[in-house]
Backbone as a chain_set.jsonl record, in Angstrom:
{"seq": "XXXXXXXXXXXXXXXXXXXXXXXXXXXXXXXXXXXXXXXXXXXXXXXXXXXXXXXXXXXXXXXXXXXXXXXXXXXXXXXXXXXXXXXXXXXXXXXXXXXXXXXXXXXXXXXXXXXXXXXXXXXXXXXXXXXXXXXXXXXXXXXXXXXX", "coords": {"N": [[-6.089, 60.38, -12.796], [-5.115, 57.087, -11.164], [-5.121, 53.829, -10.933], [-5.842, 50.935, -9.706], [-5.62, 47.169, -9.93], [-7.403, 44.519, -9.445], [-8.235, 41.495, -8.434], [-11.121, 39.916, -9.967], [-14.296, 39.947, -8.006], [-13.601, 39.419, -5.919], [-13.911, 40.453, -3.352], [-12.732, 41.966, -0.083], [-10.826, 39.496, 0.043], [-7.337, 38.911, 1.305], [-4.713, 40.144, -0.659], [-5.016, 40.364, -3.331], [-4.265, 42.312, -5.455], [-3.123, 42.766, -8.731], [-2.108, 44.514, -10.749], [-0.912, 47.674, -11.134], [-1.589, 51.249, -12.379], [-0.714, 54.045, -13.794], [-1.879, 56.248, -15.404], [-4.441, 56.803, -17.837], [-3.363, 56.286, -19.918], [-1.305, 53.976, -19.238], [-3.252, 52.05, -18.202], [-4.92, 51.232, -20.505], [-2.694, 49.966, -21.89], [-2.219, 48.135, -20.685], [-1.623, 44.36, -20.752], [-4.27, 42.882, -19.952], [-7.1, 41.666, -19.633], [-9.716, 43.735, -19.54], [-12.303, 43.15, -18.19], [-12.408, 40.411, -17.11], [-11.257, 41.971, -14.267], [-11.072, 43.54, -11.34], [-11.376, 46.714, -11.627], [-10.344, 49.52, -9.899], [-10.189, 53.078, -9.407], [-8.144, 55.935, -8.384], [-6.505, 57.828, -5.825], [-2.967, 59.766, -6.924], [-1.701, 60.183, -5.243], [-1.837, 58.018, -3.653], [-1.22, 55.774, -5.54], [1.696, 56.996, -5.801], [2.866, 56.065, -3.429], [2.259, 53.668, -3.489], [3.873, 52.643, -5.495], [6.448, 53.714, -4.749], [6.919, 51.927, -2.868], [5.726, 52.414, 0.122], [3.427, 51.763, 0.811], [1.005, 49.683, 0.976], [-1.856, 47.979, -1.085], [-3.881, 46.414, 0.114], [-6.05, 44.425, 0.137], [-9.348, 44.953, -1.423], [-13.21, 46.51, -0.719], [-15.965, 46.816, -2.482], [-15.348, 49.799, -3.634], [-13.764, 50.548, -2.611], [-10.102, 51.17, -1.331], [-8.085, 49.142, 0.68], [-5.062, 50.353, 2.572], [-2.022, 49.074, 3.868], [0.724, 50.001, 5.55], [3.9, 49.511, 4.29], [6.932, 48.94, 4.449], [9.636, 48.482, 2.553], [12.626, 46.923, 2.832], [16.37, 46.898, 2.175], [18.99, 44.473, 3.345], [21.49, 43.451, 2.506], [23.666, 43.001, -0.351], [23.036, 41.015, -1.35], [20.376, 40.782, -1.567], [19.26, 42.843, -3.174], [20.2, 41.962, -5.488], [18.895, 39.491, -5.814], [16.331, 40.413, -5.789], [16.584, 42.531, -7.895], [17.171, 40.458, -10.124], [14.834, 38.457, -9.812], [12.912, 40.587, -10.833], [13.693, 41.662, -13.211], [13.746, 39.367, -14.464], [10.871, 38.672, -14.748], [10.534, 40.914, -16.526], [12.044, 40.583, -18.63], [10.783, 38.244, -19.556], [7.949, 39.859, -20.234], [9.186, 41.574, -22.612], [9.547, 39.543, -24.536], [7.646, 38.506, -24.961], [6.123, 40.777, -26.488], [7.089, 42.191, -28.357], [6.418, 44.385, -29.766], [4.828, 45.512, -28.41], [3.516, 48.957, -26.716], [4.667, 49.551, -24.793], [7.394, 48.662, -25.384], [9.657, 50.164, -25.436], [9.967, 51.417, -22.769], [10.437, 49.637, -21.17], [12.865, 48.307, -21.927], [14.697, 50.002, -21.696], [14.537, 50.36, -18.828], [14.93, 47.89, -18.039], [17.328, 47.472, -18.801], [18.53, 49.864, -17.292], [18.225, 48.634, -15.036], [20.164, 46.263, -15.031], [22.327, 47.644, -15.368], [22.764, 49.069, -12.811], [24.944, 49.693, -10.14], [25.45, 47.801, -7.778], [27.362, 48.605, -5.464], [27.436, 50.739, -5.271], [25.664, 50.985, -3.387], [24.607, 51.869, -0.048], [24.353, 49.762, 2.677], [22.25, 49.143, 4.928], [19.932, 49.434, 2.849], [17.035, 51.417, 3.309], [14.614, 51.604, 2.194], [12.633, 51.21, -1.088], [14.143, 50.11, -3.852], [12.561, 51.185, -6.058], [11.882, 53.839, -4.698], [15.091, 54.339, -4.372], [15.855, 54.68, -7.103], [14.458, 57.184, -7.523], [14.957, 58.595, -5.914], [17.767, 59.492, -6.779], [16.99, 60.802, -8.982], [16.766, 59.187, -11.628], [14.937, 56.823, -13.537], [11.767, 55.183, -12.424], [10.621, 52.324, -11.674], [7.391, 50.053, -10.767], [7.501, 46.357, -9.971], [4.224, 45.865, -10.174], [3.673, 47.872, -11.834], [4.062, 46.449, -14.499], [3.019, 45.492, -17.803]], "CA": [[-6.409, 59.344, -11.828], [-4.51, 56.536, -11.019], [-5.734, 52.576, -11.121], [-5.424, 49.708, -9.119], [-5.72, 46.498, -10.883], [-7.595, 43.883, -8.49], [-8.86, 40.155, -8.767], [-12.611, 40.645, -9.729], [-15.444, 39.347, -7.34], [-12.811, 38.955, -4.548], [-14.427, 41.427, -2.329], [-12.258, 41.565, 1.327], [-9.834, 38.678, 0.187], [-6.413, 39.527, 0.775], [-3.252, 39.955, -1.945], [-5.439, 40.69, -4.587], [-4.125, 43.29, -6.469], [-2.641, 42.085, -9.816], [-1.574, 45.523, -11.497], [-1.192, 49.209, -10.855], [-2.076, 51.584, -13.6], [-0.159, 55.284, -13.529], [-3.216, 56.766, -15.716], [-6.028, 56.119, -18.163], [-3.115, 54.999, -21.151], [-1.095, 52.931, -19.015], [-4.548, 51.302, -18.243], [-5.147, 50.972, -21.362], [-2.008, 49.02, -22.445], [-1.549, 46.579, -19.575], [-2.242, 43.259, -21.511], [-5.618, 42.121, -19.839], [-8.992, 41.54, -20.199], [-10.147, 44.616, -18.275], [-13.436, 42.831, -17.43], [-11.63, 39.863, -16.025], [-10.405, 42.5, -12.871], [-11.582, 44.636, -10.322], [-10.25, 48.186, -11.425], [-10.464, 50.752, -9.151], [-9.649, 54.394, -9.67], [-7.639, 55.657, -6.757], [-5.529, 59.318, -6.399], [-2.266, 59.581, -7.551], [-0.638, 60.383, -3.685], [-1.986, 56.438, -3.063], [-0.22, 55.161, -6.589], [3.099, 56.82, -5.431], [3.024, 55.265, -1.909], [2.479, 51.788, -3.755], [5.109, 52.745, -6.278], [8.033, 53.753, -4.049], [7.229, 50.509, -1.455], [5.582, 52.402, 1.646], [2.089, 51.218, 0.89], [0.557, 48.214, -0.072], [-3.06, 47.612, -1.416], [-3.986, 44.974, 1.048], [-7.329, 44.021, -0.307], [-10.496, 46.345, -1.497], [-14.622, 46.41, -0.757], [-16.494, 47.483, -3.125], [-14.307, 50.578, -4.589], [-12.895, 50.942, -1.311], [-8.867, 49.901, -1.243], [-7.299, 49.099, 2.261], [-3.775, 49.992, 2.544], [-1.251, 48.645, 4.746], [1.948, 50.758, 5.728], [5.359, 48.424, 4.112], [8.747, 49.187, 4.071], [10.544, 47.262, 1.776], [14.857, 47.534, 3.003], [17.926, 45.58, 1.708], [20.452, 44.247, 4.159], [22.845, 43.376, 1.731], [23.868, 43.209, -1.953], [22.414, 39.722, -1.997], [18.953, 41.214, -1.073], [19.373, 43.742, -4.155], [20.431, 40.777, -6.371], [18.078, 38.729, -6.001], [15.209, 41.411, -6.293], [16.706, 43.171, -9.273], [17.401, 39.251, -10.676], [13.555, 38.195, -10.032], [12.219, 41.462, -11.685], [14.127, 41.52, -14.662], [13.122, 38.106, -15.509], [9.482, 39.462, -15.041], [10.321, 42.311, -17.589], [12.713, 39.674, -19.691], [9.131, 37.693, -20.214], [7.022, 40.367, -20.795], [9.467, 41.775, -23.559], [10.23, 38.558, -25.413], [6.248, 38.144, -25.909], [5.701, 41.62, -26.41], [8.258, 43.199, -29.604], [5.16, 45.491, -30.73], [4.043, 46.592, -27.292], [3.642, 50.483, -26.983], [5.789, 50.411, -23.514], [8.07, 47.991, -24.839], [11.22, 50.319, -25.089], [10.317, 52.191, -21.397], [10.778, 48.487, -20.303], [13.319, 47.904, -22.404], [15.304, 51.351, -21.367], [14.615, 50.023, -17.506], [15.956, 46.594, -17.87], [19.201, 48.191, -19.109], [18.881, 50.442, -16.63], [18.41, 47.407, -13.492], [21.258, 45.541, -15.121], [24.027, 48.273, -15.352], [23.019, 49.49, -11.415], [26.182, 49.132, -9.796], [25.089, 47.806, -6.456], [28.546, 48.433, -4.513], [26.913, 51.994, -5.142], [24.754, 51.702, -2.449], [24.504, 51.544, 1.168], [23.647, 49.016, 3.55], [21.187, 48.318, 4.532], [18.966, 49.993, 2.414], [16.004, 51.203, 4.168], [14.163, 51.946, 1.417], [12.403, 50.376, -2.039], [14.834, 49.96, -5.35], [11.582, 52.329, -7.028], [12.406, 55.032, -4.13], [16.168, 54.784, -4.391], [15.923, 55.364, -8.133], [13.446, 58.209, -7.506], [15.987, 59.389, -4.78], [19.186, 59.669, -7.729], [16.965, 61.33, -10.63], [16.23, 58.181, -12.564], [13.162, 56.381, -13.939], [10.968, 53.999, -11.287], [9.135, 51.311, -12.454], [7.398, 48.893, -9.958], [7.246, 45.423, -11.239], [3.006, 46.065, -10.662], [3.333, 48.041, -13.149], [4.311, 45.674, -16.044], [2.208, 45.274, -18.937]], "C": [[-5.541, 58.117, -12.065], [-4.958, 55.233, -11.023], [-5.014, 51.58, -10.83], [-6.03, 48.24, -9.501], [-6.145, 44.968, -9.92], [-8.191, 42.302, -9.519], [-10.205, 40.439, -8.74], [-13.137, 39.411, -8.728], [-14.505, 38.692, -5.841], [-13.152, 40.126, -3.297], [-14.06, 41.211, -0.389], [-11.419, 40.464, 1.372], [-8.497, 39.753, -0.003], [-4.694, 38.852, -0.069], [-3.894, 39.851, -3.381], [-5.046, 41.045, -5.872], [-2.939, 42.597, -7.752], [-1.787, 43.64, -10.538], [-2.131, 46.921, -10.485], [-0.778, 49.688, -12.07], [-1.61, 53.257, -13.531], [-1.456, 56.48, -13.916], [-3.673, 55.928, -16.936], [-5.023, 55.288, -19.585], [-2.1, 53.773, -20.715], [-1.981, 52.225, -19.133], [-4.56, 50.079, -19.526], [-3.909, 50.099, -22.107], [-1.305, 47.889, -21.613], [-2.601, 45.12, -20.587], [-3.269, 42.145, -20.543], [-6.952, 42.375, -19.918], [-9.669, 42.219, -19.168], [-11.849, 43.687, -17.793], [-13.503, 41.709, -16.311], [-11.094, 40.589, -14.79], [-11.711, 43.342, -12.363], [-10.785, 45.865, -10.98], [-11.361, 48.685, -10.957], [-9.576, 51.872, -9.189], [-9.204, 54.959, -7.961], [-6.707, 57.424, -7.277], [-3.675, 58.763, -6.461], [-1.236, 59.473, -6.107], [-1.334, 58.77, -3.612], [-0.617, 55.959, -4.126], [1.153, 55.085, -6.382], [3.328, 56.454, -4.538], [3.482, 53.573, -2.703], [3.876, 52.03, -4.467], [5.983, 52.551, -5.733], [7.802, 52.994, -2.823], [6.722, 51.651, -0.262], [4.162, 52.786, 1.811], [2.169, 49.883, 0.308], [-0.976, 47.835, 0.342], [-3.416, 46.152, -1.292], [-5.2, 43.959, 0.231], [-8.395, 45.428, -1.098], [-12.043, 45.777, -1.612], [-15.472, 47.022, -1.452], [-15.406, 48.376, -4.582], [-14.005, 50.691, -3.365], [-11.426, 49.899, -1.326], [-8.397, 50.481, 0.196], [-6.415, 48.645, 2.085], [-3.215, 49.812, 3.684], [-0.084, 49.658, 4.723], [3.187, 49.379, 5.35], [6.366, 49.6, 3.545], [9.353, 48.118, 3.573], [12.614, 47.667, 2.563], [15.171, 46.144, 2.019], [18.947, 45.387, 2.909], [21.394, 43.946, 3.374], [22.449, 43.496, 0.236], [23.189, 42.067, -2.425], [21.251, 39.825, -2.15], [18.707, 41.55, -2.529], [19.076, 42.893, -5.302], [19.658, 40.285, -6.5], [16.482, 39.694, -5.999], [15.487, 41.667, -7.462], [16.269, 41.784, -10.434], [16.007, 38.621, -10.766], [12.376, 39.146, -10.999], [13.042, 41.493, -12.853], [13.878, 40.177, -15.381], [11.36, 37.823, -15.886], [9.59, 40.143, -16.245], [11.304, 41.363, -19.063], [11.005, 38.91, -20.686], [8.249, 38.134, -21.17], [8.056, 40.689, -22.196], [9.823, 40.908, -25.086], [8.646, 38.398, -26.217], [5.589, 39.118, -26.508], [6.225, 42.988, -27.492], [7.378, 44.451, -29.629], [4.821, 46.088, -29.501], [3.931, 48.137, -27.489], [4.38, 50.897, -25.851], [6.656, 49.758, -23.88], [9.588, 48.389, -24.869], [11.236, 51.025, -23.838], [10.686, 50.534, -20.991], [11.971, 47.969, -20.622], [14.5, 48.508, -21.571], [15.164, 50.694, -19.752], [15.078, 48.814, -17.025], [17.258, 46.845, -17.797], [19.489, 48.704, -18.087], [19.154, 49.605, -14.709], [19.585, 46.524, -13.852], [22.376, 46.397, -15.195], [24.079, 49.372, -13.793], [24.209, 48.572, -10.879], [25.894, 48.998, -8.061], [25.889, 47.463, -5.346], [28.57, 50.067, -4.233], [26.212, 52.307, -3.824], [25.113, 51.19, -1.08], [23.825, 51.017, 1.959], [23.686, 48.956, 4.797], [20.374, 49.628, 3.904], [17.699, 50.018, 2.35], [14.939, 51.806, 3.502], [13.682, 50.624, -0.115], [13.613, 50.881, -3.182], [13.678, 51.506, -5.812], [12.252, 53.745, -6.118], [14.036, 55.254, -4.242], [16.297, 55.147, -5.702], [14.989, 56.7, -8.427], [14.37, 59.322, -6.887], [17.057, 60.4, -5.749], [18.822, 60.366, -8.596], [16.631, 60.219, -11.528], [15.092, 57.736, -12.624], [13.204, 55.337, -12.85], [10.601, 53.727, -11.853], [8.594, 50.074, -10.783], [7.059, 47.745, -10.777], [5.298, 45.29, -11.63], [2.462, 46.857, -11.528], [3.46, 47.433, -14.862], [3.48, 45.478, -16.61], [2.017, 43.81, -18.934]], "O": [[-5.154, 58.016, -13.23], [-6.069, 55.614, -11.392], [-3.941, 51.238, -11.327], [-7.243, 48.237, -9.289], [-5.173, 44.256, -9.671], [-8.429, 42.134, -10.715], [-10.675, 41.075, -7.797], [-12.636, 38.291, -8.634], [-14.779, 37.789, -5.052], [-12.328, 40.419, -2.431], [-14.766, 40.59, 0.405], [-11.059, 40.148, 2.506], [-8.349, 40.73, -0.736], [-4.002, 37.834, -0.061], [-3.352, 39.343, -4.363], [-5.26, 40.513, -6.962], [-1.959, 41.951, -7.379], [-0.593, 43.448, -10.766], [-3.034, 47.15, -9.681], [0.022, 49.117, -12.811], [-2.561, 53.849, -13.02], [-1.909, 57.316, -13.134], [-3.424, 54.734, -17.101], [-5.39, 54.277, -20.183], [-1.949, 52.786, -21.435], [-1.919, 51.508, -20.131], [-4.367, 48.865, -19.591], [-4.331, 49.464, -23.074], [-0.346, 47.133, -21.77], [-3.787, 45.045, -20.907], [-3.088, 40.932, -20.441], [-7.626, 43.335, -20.291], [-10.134, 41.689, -18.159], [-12.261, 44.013, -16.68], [-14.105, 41.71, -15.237], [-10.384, 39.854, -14.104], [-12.819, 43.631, -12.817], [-9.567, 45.927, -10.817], [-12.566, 48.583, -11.191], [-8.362, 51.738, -9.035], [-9.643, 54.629, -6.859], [-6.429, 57.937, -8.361], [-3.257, 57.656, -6.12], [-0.22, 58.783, -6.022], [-0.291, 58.376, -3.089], [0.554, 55.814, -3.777], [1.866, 54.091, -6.52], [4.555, 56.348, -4.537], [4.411, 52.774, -2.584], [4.91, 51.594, -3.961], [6.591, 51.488, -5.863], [8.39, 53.313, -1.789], [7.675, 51.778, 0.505], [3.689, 53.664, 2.533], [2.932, 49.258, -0.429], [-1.377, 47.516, 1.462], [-3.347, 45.175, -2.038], [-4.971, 42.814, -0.157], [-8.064, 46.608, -1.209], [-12.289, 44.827, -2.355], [-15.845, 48.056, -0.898], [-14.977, 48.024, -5.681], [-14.304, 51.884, -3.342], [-11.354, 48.67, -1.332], [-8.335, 51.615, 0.673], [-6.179, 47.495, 1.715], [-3.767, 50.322, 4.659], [0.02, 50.212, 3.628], [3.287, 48.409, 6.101], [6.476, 50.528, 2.743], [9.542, 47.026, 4.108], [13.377, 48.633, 2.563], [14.663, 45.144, 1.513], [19.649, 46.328, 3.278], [22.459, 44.384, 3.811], [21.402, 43.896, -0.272], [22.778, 41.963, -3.58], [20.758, 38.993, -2.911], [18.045, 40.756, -3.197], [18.054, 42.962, -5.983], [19.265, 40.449, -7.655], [15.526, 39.038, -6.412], [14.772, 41.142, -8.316], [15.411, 41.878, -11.312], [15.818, 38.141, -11.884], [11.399, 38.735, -11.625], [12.295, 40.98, -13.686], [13.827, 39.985, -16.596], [10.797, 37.168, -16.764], [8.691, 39.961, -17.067], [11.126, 41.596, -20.259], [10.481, 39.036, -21.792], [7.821, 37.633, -22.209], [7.713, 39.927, -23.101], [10.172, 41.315, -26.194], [8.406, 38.246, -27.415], [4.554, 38.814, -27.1], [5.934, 44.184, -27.48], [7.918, 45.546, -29.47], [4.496, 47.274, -29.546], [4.324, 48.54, -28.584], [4.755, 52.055, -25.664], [7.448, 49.742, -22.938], [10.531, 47.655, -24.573], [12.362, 51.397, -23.508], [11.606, 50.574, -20.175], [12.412, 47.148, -19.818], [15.21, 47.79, -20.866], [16.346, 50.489, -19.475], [15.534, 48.622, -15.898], [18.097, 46.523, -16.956], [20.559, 48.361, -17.583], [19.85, 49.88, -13.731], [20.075, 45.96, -12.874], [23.477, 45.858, -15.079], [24.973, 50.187, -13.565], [24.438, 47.371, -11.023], [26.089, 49.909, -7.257], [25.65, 46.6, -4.501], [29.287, 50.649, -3.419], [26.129, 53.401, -3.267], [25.833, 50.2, -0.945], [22.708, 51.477, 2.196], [24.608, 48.797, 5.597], [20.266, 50.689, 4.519], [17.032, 49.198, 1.719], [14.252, 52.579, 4.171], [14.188, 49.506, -0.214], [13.888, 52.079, -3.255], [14.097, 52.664, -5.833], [12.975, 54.569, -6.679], [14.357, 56.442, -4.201], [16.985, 56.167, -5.751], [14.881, 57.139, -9.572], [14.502, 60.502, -7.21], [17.198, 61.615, -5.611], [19.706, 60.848, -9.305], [15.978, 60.683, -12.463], [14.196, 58.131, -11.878], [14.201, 54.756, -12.423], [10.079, 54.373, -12.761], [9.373, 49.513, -10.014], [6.531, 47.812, -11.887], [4.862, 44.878, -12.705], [1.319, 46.823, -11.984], [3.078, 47.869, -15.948], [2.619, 45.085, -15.823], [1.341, 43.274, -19.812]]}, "num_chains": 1, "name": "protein.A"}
C-alpha cells in the first residue's frame, strides 16, 4: 500500500498534501511526527499517477482523497532549469541535515543524477513530468513529495 501524507484535521481544504509515501518503510523514514498528519493509505496505481505528474491529491474527507487530472510540460530548457534548480535545493537541504538518514544516498545518487541531466537532451516542449521522462529512459524517479 501506498501513503499519502496530508495536513491533519484539514478535512475538504485544498493543497493539503505534505508527503507521499511509496510503502510502509518509506513511511516510516519520512522525518515527521506521524501524528501531526493525516495519513491515508491509498493503492499503488493512485501513488504512480501522483509520482509521474498526471494526478494530483487535491484535498481528502475523511480517508477519502480527491484527485485532480495535471499535466505538468516544459516549454523550454528554462522551464527544466528552474524545476530541476528548485528541487535540488529541496534535496540539497534535506541532505545537509540528514548525513545518517537511511535514504540519504538514494537522494544523494538522484541529486547527481538531476545535476548531470543534459537538458539539450530533450525535446521541446516537454509534455510530460521530469519523474515520467526519467521513468520513460530507464532511470530512477523521485518526486520531490517524496523527500524525507
Amino acid at each position: 500500500m501506498a501513503y499519502f501524507i496530508f495536513g491533519k484535521d484539514l478535512d475538504g481544504v485544498l493543497g493539503t498534501i505534505s508527503r507521499i509515501a511509496e510503502n510502509q518503510n518509506d513511511l516510516n523514514n519520512l522525518n515527521i511526527r506521524k501524528e501531526d498528519y493525516k495519513i491515508i493509505e491509498d493503492s499503488q496505481d493512485n501513488f504512480n499517477q501522483v509520482k509521474f505528474g498526471t494526478k494530483y491529491p487535491e484535498k481528502y474527507n475523511n480517508n477519502i482523497i480527491t484527485y485532480v487530472d495535471f499535466m505538468r510540460n516544459f516549454n523550454d530548457k528554462d522551464s527544466v532549469k528552474f524545476y530541476i534548480k528548485n528541487f535540488t535545493n529541496q534535496i540539497n537541504d534535506f541532505l545537509e541535515l540528514n548525513k545518517q538518514h537511511p535514504d540519504f544516498n538514494k537522494w544523494n545518487n538522484y541529486l547527481n543524477q538531476l545535476n548531470s541531466l543534459n537538458i539539450n537532451d530533450i525535446t521541446y516542449p516537454l509534455n510530460k513530468s521530469l519523474e515520467q521522462y526519467f521513468q520513460d529512459i530507464g532511470q530512477p524517479s523521485l518526486n520531490p513529495l517524496q523527500l524525507p
